[in-house]
C-alpha positions as CSV (number, residue, x, y, z in Angstrom):
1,X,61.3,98.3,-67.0
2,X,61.6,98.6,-63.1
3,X,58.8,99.7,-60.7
4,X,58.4,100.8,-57.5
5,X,56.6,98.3,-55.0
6,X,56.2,99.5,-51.7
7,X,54.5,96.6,-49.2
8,X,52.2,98.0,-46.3
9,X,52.0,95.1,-43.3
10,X,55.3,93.9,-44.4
11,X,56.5,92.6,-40.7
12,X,54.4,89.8,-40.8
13,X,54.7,86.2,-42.3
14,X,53.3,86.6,-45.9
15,X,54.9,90.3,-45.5
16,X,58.4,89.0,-45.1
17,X,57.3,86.2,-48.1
18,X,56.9,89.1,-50.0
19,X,59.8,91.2,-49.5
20,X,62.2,87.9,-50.3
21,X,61.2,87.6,-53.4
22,X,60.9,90.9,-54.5
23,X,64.5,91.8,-53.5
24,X,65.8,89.9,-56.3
25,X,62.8,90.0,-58.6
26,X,64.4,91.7,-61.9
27,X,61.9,94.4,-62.8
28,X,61.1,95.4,-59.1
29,X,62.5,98.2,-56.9
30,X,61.4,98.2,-53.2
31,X,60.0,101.5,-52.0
32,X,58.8,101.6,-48.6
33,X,57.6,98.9,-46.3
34,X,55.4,99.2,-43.3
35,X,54.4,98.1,-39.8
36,X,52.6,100.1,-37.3
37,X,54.7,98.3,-34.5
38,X,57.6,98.3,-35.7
39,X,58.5,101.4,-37.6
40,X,62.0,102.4,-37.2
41,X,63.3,98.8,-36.9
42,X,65.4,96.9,-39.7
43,X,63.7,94.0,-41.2
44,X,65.9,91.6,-40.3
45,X,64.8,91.8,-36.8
46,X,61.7,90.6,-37.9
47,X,62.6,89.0,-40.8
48,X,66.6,87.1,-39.8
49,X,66.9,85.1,-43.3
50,X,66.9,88.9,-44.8
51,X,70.0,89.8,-43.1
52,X,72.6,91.4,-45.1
53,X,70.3,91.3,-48.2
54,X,68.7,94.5,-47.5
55,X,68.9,97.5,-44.7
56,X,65.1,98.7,-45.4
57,X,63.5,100.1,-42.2
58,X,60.0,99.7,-41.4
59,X,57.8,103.0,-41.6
60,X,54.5,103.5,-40.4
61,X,51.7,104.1,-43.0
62,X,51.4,107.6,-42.5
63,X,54.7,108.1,-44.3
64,X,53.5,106.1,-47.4
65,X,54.8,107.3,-50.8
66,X,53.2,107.0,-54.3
67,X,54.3,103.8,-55.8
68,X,53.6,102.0,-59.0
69,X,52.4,98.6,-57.3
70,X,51.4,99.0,-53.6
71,X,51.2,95.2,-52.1
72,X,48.5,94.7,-48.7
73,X,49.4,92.0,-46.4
74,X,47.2,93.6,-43.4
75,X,45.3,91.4,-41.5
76,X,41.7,90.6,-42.9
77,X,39.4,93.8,-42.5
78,X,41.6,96.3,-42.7
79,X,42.8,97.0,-46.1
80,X,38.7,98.0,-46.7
81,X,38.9,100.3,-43.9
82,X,41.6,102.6,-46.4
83,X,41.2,101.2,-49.9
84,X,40.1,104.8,-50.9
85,X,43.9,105.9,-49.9
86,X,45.7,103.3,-51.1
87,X,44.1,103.7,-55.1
88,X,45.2,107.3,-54.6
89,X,49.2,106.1,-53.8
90,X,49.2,103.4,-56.7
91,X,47.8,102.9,-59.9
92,X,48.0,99.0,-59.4
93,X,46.9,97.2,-56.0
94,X,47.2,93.6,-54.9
95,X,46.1,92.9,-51.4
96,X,46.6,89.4,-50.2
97,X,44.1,89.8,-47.3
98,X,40.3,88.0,-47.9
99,X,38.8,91.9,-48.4
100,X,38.3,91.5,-52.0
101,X,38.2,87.9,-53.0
102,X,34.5,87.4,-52.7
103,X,32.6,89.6,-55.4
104,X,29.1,89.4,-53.5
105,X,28.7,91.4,-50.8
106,X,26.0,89.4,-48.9
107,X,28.6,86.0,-49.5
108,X,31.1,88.1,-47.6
109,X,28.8,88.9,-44.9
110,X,27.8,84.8,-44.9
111,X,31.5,83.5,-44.6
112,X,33.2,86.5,-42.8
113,X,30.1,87.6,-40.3
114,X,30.4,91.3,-41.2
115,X,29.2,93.6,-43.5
116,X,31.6,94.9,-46.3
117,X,33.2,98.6,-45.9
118,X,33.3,99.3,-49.6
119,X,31.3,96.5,-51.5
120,X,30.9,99.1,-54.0
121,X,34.9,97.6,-54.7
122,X,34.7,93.8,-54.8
123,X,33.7,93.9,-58.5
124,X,37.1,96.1,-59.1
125,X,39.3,93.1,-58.1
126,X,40.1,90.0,-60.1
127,X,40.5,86.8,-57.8
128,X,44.2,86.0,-57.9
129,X,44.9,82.7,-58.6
130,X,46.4,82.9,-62.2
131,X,45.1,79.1,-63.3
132,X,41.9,80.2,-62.5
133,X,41.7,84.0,-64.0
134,X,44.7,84.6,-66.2
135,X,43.5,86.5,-68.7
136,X,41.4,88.9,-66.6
137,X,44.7,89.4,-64.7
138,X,46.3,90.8,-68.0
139,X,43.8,94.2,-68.1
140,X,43.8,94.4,-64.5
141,X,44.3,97.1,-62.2
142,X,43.7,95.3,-59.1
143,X,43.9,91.8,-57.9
144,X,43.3,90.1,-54.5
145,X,44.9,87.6,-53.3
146,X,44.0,83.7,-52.3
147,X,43.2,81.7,-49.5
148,X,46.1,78.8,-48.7
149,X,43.3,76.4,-48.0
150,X,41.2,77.3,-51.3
151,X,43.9,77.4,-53.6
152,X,44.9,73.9,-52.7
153,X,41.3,73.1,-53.1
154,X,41.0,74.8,-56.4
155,X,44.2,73.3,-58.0
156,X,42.9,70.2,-57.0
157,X,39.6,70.1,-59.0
158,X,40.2,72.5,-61.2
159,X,41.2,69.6,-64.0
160,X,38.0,67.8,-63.0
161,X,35.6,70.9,-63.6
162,X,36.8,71.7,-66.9
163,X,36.8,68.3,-68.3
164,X,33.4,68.0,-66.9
165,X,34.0,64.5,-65.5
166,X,32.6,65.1,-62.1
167,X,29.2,63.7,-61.1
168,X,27.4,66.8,-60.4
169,X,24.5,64.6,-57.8
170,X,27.6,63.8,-55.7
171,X,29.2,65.8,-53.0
172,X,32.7,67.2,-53.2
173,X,34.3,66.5,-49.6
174,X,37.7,68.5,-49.5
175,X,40.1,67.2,-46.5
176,X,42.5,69.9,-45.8
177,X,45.7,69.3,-43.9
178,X,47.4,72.7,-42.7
179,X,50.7,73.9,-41.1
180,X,51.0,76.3,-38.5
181,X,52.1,79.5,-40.1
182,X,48.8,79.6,-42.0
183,X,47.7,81.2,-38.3
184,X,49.9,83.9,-38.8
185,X,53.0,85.6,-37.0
186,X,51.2,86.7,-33.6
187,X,50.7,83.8,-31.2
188,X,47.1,82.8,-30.0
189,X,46.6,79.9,-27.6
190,X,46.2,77.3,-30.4
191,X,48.9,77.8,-31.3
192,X,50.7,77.6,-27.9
193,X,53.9,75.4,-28.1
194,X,52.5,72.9,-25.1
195,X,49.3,72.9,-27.0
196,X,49.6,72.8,-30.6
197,X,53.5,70.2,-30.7
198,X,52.3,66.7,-31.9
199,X,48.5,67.3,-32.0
200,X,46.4,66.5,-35.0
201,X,43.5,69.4,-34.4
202,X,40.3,69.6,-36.8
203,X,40.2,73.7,-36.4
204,X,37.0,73.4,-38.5
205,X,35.0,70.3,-39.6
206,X,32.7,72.3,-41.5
207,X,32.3,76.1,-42.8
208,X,35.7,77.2,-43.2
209,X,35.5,80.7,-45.2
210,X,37.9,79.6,-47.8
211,X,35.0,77.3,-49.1
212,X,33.3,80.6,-50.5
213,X,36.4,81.0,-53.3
214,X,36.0,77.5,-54.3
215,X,32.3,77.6,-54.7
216,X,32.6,81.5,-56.4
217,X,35.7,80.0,-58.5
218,X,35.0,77.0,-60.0
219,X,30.7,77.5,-59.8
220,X,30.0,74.6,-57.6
221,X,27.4,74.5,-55.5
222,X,27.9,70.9,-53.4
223,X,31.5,71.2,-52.3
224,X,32.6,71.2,-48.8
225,X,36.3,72.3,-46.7
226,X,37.4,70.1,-43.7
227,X,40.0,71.8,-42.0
228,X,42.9,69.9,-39.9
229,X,46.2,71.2,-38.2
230,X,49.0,69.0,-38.2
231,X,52.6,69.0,-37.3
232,X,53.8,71.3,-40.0
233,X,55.0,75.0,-40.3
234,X,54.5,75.7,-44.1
235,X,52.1,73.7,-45.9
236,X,48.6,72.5,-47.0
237,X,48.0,69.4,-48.0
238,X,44.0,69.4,-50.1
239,X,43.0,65.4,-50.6
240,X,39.5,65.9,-52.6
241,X,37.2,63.1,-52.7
242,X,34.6,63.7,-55.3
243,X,32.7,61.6,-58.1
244,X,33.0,61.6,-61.9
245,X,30.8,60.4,-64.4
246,X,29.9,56.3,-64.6
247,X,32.5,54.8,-67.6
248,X,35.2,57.5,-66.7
249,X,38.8,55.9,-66.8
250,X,41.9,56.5,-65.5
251,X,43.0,57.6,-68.9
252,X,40.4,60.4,-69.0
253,X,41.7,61.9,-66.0
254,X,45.4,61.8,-67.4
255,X,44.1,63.6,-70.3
256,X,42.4,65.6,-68.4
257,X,45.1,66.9,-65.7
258,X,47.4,67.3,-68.8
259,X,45.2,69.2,-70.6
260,X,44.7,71.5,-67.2
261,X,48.4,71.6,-66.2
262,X,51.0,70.9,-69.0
263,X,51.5,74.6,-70.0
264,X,51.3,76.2,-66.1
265,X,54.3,77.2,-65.2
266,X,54.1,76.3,-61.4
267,X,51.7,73.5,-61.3
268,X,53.6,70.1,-61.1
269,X,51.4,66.3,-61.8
270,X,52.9,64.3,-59.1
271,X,51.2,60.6,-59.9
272,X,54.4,58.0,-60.5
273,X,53.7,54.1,-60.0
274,X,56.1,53.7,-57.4
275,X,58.7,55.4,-55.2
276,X,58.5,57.7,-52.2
277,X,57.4,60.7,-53.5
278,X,55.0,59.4,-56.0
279,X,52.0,61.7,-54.5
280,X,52.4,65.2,-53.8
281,X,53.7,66.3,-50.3
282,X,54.0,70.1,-49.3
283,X,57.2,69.1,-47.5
284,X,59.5,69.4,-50.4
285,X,57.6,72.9,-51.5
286,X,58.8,74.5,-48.8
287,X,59.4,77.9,-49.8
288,X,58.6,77.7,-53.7
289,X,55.8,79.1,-55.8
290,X,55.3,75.1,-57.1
291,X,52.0,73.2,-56.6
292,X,51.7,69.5,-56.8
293,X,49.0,68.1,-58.3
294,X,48.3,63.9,-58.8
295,X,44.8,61.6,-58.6
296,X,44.0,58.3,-57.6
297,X,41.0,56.5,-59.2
298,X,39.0,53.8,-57.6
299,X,37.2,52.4,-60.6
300,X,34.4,50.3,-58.8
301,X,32.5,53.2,-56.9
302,X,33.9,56.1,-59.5
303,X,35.4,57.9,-56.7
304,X,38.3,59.9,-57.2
305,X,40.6,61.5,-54.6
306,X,42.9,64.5,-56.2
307,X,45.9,65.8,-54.0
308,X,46.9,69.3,-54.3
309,X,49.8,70.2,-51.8
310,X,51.4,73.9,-51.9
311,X,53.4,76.0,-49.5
312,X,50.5,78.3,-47.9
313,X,53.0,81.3,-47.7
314,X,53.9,81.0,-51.2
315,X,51.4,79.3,-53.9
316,X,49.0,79.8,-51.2
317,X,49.8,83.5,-50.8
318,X,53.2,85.8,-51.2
319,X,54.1,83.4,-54.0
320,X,50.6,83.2,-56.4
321,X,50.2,87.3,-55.8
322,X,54.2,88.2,-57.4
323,X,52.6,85.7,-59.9
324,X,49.7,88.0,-60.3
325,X,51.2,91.0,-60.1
326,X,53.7,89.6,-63.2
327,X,51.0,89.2,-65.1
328,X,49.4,92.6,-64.3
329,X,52.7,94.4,-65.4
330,X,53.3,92.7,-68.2
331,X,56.3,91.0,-66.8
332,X,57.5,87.4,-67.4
333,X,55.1,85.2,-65.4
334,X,58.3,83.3,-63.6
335,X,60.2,86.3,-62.6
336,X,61.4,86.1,-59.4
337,X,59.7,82.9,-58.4
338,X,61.9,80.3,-59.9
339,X,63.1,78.7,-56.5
340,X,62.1,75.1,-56.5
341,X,62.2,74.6,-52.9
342,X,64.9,72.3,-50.9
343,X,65.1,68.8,-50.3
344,X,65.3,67.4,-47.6
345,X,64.7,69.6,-45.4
């Protein structure tokens, strides 16, 4: 079975993520792409690794077909604006924007500042991370996507909240290391070559929006995001410093994360005794849909610090929402995401 999956805001980054690895995905045929400035241009002036693999133009959305999967990679806020259009062009939606993650209205006006367009939608989507909400992602019709920073943070407790070894009077403190394309294609002053080369910037010590999804996700009420930019284009780096119950060992936590992980497709336990790369590092996932996942135990004070590193264009974006979207159709779960990244690089 092939369908037809046109992408509207396809000229940006998670746009072009996207579009890279749907033109070899096995069961998908590209029908249109968009972008507002740039209709009429070939993608691979926007999008140079693309050359020779395709000679798609960009349209503009007014020249939207029916598809049978319509992909949003709009900037946040917009894909509310015309969500009543786009279920009339495609019986299957997934928009990787923040529109539809959160399912309560008044937490969207909390962490985004503004009141929803259409919260009579958020209960329509299922979050789309598929470790977290698989199954609901099977009878789905419409999926959002993820935040880079909270699926990092997600991946990394996730093991911990369903073996219910964390010490619920503790805080969760999430330290989140990011690259620079999490910002987006268009420039802002942050991220101004003079400004942004070799600094190590806390963007946002406290209330980052991406900690809504974690709390909404895993039910967690004392967890907190600490956002910091470092010298990286693709990446996120989560280091999670929580608490687990008194008399929990090491050995609980491997049966724990192997319970979680062994059977995910994409999720990798990084945790070797020695070596280089015996914790996880988003260098060498550059590209892939792979996360890495390891723990480190500090048996006098209980505290346990899990690492979750991703690409944040792929796992923590274009990547997890093919994922989703192969789950919605039916597809093999892997299809077209089998890349395993490049090292070095």
């Amino acid at each position: 079975m092939t369908l037809k999956v046109s992408i509207v805001g396809a000229s940006g980054y998670t746009g072009g993520e996207l579009l890279r690895i749907l033109l070899f995905h096995p069961h998908v045929e590209i029908g249109q792409i968009t972008s507002e400035s740039h209709a009429g241009e070939y993608v691979y002036q926007q999008h140079p690794n693309l050359r020779k693999r395709t000679q798609l133009q960009f349209v503009g959305q007014q020249a939207l077909q029916p598809c049978d999967v319509l992909c949003l990679a709009l900037p946040h806020g917009e894909a509310q604006k015309q969500i009543d259009r786009y279920f009339g062009l495609a019986p299957k939606i997934v928009d990787l924007s923040a529109d539809f993650r959160l399912r309560d209205a008044a937490l969207y006006k909390k962490w985004y500042g503004d009141d929803h367009k259409t919260p009579h939608h958020l209960g329509k989507f299922v979050y789309g991370l598929p470790e977290v909400q698989r199954e609901a992602m099977k009878t789905a019709n419409y999926i959002s996507g993820v935040g880079c920073n909270a699926t990092a943070s997600l991946l990394a407790l996730l093991p911990l909240v369903k073996a219910s070894l964390l010490d619920p009077d503790k805080p969760i403190i999430v330290d989140v290391k990011t690259g620079s394309s999490e910002g987006g294609a268009t420039a802002n002053p942050g991220s101004h070559h003079p400004e942004k080369s070799h600094s190590v910037r806390a963007y946002a010590p406290t209330g980052h929006r991406h900690t809504a999804e974690v709390i909404q996700e895993l039910d967690l009420c004392n967890v907190h995001l600490s956002m910091t930019a470092v010298e990286l284009v693709r990446g996120v780096l989560a280091a999670a410093h929580a608490f687990v119950q008194p008399g929990t060992t090491e050995k609980d936590l491997w049966k724990a994360y192997r319970a979680a992980y062994n059977s995910e497709p994409f999720v990798r336990i990084v945790k070797d005794k020695t070596g280089l790369h015996r914790v996880p590092d988003p260098k060498i996932l550059a590209g892939s849909n792979y996360a890495d996942v390891g723990f480190d135990l500090d048996p006098d004070s209980g505290r346990v610090v899990s690492l979750a590193a991703i690409d944040n264009l792929m796992k923590g974006a274009a990547g997890s929402a093919v994922q989703a979207m192969n789950i919605m159709c039916g597809f093999e779960e892997t299809a077209g995401l089998e890349f395993p990244g490049l090292h070095p690089i």
